[in-house]
N, CA, C and O atoms as a GROMACS GRO file, in nm:
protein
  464
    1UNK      N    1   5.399  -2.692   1.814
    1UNK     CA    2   5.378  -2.548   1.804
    1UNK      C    3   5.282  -2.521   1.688
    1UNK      O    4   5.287  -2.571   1.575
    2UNK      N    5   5.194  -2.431   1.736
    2UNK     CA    6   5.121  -2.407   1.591
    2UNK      C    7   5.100  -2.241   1.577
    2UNK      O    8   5.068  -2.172   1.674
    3UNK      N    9   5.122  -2.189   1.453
    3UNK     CA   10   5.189  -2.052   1.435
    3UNK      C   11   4.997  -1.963   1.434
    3UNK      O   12   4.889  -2.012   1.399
    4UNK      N   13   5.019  -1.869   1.469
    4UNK     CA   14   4.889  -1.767   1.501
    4UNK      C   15   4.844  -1.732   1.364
    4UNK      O   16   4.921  -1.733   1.268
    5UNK      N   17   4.717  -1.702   1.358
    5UNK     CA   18   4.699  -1.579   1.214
    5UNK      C   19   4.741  -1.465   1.266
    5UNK      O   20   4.681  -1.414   1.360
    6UNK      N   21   4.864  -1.401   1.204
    6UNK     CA   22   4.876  -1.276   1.238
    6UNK      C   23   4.805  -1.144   1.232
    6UNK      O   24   4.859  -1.041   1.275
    7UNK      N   25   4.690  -1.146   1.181
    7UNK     CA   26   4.570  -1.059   1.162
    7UNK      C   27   4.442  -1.149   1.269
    7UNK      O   28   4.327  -1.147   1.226
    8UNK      N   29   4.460  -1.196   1.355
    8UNK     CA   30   4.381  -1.285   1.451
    8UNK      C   31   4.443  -1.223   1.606
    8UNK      O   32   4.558  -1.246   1.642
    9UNK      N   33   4.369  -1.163   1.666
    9UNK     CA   34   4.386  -1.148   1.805
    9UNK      C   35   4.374  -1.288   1.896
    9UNK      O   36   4.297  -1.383   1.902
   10UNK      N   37   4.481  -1.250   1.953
   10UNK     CA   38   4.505  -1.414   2.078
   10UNK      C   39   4.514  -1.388   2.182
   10UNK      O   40   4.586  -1.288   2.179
   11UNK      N   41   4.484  -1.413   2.308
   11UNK     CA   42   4.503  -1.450   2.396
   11UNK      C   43   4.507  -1.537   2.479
   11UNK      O   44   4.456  -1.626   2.410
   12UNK      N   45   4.537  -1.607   2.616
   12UNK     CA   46   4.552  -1.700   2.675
   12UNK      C   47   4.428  -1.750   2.745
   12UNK      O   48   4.342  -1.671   2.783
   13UNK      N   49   4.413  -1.938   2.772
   13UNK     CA   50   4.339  -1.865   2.914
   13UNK      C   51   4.361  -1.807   3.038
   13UNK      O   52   4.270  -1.775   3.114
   14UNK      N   53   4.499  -1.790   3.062
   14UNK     CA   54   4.584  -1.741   3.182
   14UNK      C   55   4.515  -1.559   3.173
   14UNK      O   56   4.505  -1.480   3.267
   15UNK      N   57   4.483  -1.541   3.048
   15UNK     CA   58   4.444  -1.368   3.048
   15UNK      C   59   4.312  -1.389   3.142
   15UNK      O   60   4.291  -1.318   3.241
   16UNK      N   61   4.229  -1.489   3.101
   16UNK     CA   62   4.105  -1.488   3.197
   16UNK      C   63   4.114  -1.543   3.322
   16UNK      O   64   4.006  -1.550   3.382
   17UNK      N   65   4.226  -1.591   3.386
   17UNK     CA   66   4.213  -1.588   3.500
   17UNK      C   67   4.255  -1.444   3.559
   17UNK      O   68   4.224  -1.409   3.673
   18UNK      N   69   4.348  -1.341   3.446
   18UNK     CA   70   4.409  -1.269   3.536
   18UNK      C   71   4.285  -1.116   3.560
   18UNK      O   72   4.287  -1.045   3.661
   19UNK      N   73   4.194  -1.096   3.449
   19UNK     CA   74   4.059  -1.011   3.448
   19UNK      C   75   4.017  -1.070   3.556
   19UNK      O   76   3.996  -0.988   3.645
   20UNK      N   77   3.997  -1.172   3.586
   20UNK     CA   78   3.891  -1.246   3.677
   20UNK      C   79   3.921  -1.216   3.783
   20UNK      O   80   3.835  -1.198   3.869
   21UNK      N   81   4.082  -1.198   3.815
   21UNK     CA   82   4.100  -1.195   3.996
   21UNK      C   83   4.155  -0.996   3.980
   21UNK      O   84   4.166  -0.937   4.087
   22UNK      N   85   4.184  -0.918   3.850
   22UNK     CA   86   4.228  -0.777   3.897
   22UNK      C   87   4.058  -0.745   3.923
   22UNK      O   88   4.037  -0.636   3.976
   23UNK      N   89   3.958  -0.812   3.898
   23UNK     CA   90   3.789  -0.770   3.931
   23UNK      C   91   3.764  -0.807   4.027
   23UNK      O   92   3.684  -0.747   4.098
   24UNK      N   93   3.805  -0.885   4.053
   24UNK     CA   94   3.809  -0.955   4.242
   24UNK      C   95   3.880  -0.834   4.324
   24UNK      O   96   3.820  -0.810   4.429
   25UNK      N   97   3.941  -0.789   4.311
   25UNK     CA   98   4.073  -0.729   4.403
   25UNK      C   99   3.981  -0.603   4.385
   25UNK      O  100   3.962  -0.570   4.502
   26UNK      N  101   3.889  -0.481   4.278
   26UNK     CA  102   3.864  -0.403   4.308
   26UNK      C  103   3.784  -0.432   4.356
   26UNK      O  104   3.764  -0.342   4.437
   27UNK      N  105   3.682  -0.532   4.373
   27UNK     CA  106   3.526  -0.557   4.411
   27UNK      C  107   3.564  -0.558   4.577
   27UNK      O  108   3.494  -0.487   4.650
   28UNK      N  109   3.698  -0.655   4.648
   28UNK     CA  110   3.755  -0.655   4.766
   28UNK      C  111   3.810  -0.517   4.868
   28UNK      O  112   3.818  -0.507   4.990
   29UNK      N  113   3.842  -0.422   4.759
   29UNK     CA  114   3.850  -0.293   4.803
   29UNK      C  115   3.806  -0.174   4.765
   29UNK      O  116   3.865  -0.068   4.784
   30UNK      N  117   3.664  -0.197   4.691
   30UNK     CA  118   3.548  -0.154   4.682
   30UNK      C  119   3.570  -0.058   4.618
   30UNK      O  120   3.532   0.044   4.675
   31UNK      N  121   3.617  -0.041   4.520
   31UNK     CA  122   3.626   0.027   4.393
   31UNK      C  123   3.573   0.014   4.280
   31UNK      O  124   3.583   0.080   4.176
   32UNK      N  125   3.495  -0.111   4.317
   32UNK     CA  126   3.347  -0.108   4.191
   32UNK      C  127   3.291  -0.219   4.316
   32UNK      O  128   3.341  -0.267   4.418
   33UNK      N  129   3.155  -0.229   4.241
   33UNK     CA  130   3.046  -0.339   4.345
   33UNK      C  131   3.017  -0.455   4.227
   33UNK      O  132   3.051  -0.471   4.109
   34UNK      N  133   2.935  -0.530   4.327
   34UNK     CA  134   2.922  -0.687   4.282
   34UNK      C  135   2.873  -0.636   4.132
   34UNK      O  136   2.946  -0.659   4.036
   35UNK      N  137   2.777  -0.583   4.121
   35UNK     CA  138   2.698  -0.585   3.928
   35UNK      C  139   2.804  -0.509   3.902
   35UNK      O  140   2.820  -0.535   3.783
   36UNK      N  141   2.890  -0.432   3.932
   36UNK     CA  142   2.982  -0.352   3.800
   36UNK      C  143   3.104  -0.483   3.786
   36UNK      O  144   3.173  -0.479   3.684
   37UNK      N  145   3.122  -0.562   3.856
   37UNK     CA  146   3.217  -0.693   3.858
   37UNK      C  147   3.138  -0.761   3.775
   37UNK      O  148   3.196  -0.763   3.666
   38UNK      N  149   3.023  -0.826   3.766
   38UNK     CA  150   2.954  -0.942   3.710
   38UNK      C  151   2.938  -0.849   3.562
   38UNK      O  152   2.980  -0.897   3.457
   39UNK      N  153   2.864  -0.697   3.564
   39UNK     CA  154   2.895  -0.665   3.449
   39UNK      C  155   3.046  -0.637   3.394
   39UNK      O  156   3.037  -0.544   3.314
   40UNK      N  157   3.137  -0.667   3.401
   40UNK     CA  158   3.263  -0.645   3.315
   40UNK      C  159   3.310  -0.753   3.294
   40UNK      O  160   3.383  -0.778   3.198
   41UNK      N  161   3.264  -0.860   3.407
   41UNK     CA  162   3.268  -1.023   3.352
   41UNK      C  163   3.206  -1.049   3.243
   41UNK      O  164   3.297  -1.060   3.162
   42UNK      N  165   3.084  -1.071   3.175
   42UNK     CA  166   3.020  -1.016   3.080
   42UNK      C  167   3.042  -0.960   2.946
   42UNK      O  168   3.033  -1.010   2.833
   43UNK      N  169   3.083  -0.800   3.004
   43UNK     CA  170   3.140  -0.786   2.895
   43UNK      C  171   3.279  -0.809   2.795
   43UNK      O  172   3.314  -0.768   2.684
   44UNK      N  173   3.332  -0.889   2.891
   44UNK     CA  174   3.454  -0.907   2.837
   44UNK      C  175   3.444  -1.034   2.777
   44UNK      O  176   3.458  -1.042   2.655
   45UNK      N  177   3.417  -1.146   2.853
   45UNK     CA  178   3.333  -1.271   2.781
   45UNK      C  179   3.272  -1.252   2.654
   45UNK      O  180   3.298  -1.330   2.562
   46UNK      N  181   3.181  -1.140   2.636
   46UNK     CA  182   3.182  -1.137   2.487
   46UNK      C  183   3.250  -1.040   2.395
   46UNK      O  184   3.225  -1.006   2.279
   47UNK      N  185   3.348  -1.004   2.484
   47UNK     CA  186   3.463  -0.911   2.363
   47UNK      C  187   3.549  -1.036   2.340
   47UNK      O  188   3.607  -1.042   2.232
   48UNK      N  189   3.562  -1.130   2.422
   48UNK     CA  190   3.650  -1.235   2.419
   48UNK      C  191   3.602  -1.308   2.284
   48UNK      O  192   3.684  -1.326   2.195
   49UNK      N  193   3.455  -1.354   2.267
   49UNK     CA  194   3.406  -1.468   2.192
   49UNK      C  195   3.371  -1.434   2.088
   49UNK      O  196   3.325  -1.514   2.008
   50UNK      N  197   3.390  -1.264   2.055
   50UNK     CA  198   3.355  -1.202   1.923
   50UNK      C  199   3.484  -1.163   1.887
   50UNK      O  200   3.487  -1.140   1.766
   51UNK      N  201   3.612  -1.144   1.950
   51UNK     CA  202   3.701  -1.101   1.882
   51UNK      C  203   3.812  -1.168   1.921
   51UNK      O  204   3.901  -1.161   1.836
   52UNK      N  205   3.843  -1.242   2.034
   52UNK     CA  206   4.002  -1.325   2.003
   52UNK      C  207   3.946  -1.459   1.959
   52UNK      O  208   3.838  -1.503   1.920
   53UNK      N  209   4.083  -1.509   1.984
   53UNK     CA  210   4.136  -1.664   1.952
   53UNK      C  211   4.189  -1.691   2.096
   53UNK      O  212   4.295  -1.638   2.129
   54UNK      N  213   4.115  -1.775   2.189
   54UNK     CA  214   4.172  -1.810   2.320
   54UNK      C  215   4.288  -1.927   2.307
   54UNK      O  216   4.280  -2.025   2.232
   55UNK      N  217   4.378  -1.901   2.379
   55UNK     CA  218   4.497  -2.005   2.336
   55UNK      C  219   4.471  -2.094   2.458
   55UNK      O  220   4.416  -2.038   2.553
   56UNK      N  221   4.495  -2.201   2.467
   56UNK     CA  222   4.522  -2.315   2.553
   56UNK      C  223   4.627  -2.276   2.665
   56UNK      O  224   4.723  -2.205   2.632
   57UNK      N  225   4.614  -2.317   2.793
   57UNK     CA  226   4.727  -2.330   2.874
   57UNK      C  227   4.780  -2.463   2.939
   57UNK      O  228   4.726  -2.515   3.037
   58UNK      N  229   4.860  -2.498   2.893
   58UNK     CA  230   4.896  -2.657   2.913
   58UNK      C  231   5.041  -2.665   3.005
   58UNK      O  232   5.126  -2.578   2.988
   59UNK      N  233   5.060  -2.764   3.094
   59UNK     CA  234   5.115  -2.839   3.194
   59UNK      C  235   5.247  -2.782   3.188
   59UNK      O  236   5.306  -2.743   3.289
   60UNK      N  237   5.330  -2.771   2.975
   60UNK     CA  238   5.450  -2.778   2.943
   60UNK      C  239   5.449  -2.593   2.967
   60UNK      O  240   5.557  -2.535   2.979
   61UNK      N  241   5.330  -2.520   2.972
   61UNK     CA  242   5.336  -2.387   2.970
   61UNK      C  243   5.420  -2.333   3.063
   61UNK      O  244   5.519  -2.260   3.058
   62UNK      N  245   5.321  -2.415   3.195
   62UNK     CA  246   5.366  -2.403   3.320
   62UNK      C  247   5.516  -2.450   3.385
   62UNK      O  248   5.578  -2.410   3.483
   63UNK      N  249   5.550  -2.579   3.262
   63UNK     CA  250   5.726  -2.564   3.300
   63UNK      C  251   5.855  -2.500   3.259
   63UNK      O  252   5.961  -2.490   3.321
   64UNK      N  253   5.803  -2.442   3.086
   64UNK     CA  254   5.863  -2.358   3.040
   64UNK      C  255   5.871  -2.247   3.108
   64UNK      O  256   5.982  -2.209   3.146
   65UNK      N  257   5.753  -2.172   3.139
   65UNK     CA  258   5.726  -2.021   3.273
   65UNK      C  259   5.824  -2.066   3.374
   65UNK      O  260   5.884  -1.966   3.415
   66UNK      N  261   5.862  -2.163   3.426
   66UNK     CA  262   5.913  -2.200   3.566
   66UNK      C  263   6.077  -2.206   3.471
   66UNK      O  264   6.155  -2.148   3.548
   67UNK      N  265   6.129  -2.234   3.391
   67UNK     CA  266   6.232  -2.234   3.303
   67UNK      C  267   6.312  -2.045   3.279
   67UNK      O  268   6.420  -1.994   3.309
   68UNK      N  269   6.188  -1.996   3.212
   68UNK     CA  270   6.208  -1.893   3.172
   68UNK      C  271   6.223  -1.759   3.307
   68UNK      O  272   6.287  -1.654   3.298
   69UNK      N  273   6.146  -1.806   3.417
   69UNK     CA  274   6.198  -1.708   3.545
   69UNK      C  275   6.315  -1.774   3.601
   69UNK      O  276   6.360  -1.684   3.672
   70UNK      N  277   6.408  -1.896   3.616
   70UNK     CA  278   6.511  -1.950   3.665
   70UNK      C  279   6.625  -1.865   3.564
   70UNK      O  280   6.733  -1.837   3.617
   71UNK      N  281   6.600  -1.818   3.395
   71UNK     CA  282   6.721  -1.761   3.337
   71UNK      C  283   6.706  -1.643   3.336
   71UNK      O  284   6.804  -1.586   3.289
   72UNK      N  285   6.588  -1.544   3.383
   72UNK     CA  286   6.550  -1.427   3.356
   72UNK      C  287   6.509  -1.414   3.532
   72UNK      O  288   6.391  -1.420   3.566
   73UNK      N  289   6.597  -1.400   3.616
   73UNK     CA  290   6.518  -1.384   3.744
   73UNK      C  291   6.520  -1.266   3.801
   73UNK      O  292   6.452  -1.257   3.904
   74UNK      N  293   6.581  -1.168   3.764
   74UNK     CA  294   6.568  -1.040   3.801
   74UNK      C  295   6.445  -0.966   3.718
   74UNK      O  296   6.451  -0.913   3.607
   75UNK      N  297   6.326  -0.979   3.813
   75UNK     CA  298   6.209  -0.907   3.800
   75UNK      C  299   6.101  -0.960   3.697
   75UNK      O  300   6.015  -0.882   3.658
   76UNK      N  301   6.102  -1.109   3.646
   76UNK     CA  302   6.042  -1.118   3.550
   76UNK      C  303   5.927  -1.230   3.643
   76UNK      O  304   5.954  -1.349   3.660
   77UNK      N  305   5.808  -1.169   3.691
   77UNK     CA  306   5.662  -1.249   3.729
   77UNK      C  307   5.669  -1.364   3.680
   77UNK      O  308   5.716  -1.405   3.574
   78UNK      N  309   5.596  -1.434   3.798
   78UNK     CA  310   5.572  -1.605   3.700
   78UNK      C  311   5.419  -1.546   3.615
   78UNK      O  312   5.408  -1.595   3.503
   79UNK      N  313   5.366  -1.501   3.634
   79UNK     CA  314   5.257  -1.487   3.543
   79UNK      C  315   5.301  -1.404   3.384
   79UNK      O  316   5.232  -1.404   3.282
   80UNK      N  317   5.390  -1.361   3.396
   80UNK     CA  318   5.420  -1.289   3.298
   80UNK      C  319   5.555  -1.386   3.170
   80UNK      O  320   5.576  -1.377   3.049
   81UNK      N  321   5.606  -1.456   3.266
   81UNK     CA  322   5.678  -1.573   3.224
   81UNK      C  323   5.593  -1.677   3.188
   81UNK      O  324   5.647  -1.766   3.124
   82UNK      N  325   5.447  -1.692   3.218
   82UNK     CA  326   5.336  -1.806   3.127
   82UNK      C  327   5.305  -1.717   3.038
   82UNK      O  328   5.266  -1.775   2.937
   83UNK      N  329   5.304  -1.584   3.023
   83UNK     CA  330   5.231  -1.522   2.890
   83UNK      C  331   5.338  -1.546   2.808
   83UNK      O  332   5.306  -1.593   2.699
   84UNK      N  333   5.461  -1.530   2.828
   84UNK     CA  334   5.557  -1.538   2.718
   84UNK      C  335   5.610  -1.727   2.641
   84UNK      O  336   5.656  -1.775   2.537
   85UNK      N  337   5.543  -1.790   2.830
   85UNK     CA  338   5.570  -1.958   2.718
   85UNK      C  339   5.454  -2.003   2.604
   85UNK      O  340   5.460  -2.080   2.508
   86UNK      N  341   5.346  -1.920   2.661
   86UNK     CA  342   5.224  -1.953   2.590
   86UNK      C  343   5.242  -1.906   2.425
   86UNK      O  344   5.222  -1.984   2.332
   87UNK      N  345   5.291  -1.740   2.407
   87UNK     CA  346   5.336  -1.698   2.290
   87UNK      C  347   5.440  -1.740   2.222
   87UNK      O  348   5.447  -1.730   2.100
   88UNK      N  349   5.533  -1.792   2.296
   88UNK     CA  350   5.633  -1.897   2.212
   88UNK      C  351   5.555  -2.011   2.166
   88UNK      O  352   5.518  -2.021   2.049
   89UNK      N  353   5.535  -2.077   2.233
   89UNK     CA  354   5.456  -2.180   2.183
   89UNK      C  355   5.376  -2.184   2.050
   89UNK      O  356   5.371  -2.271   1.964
   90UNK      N  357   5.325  -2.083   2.058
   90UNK     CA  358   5.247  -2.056   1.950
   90UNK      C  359   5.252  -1.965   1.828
   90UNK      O  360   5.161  -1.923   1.757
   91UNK      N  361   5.402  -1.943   1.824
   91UNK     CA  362   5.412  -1.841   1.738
   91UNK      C  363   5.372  -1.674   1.734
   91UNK      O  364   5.384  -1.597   1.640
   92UNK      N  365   5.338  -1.657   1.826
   92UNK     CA  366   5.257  -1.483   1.852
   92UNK      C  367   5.351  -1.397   1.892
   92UNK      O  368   5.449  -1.429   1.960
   93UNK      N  369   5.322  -1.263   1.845
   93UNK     CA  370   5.384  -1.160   1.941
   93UNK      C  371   5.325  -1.145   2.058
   93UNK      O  372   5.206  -1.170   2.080
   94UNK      N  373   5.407  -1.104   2.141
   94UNK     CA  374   5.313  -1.085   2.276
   94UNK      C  375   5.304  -0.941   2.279
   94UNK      O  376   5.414  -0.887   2.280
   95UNK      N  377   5.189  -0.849   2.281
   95UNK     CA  378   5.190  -0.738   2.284
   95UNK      C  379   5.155  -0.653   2.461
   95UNK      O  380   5.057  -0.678   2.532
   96UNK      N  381   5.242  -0.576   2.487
   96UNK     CA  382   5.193  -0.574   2.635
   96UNK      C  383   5.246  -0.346   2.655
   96UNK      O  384   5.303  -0.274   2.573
   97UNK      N  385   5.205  -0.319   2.759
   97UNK     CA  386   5.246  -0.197   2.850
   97UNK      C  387   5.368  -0.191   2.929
   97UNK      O  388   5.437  -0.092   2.955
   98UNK      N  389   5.386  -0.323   2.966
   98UNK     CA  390   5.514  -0.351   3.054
   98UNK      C  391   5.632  -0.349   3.013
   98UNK      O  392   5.663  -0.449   2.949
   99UNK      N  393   5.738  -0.244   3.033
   99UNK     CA  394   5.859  -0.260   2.970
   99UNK      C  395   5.919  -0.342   2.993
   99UNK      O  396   5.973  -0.382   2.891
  100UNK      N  397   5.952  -0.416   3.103
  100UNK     CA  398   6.032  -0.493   3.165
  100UNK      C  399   5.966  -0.648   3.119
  100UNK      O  400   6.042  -0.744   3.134
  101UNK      N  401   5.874  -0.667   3.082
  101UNK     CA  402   5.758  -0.794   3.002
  101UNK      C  403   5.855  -0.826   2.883
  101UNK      O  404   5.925  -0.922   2.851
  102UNK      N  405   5.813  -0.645   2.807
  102UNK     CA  406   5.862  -0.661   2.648
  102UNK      C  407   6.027  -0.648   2.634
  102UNK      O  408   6.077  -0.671   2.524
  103UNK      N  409   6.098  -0.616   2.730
  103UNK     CA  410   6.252  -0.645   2.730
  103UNK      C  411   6.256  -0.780   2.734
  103UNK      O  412   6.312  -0.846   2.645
  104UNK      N  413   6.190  -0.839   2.850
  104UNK     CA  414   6.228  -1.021   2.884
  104UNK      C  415   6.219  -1.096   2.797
  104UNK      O  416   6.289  -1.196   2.787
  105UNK      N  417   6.118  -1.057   2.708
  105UNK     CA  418   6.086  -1.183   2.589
  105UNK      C  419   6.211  -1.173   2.480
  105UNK      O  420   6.281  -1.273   2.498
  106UNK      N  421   6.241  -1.126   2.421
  106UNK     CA  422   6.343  -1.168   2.279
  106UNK      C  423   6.444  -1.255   2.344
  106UNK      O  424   6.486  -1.363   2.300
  107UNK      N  425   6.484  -1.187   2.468
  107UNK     CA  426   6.608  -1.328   2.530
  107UNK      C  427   6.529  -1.440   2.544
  107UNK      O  428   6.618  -1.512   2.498
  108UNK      N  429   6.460  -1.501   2.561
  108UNK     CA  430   6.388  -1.634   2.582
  108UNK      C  431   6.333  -1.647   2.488
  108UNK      O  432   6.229  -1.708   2.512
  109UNK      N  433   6.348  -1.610   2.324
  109UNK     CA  434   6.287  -1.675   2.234
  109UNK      C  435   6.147  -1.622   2.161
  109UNK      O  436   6.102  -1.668   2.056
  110UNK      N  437   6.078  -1.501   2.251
  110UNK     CA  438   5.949  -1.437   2.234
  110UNK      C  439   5.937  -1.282   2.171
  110UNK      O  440   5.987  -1.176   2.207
  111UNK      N  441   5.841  -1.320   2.053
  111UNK     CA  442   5.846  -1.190   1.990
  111UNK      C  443   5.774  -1.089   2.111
  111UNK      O  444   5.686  -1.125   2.189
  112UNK      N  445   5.834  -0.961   2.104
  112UNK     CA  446   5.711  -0.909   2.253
  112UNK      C  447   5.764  -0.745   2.118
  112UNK      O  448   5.854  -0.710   2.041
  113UNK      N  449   5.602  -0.693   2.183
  113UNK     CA  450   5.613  -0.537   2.122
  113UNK      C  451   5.542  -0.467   2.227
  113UNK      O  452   5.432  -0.500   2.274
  114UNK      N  453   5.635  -0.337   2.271
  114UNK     CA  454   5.589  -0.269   2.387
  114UNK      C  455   5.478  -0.146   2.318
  114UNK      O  456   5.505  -0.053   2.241
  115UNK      N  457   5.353  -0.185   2.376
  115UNK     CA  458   5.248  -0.102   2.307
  115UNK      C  459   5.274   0.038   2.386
  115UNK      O  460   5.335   0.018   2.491
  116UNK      N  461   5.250   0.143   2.367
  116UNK     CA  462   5.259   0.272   2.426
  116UNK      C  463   5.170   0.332   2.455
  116UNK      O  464   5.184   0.443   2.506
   0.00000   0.00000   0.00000
């Protein structure tokens, strides 16, 4: 485990797969077009490389996530169960919108703060 700078923004690479496919899904039902997709790819790539810390997603992420929805199985996403093994792992709060995200984490070990 290695602990975050707490004045250091983090995220996963699981966050960039998940921009990557909610830009897919509007581009699929045409709620933006190909350049407003390639541009927000773009720009986020370099909000990414000027302002977080990308965290690693590794093998044990993916069995802890598969751990953490078997004790938390009422309503808790497997994608949302890798954001919280990834932030254990690493010492971070996980900061999110989702109430039901930021309830799940303290039982499994994860700082979570429900942003408003």
């Amino acid at each position: 485990m290695s602990v975050q700078d707490p004045n250091r923004l983090s995220i996963s690479d699981w966050t960039l797969t998940e921009l990557s496919s909610a830009l897919a899904i509007k581009l699929r039902t045409r709620q933006i077009d190909a350049p407003q997709r390639a541009m927000g790819l773009t720009l986020f790539n370099q909000l990414v490389s000027s302002t977080f810390t990308v965290l690693p997603v590794t093998g044990a992420h993916f069995r802890t996530a598969a751990k953490y929805v078997d004790l938390h199985a009422p309503g808790l996403r497997a994608a949302d169960a890798l954001h919280l093994a990834v932030a254990v792992d690493h010492g971070a709060t996980l900061h999110t919108l989702d109430r039901r995200l930021a309830q799940a984490g303290p039982a499994l070990g994860a700082a979570t703060l429900l942003v408003s």
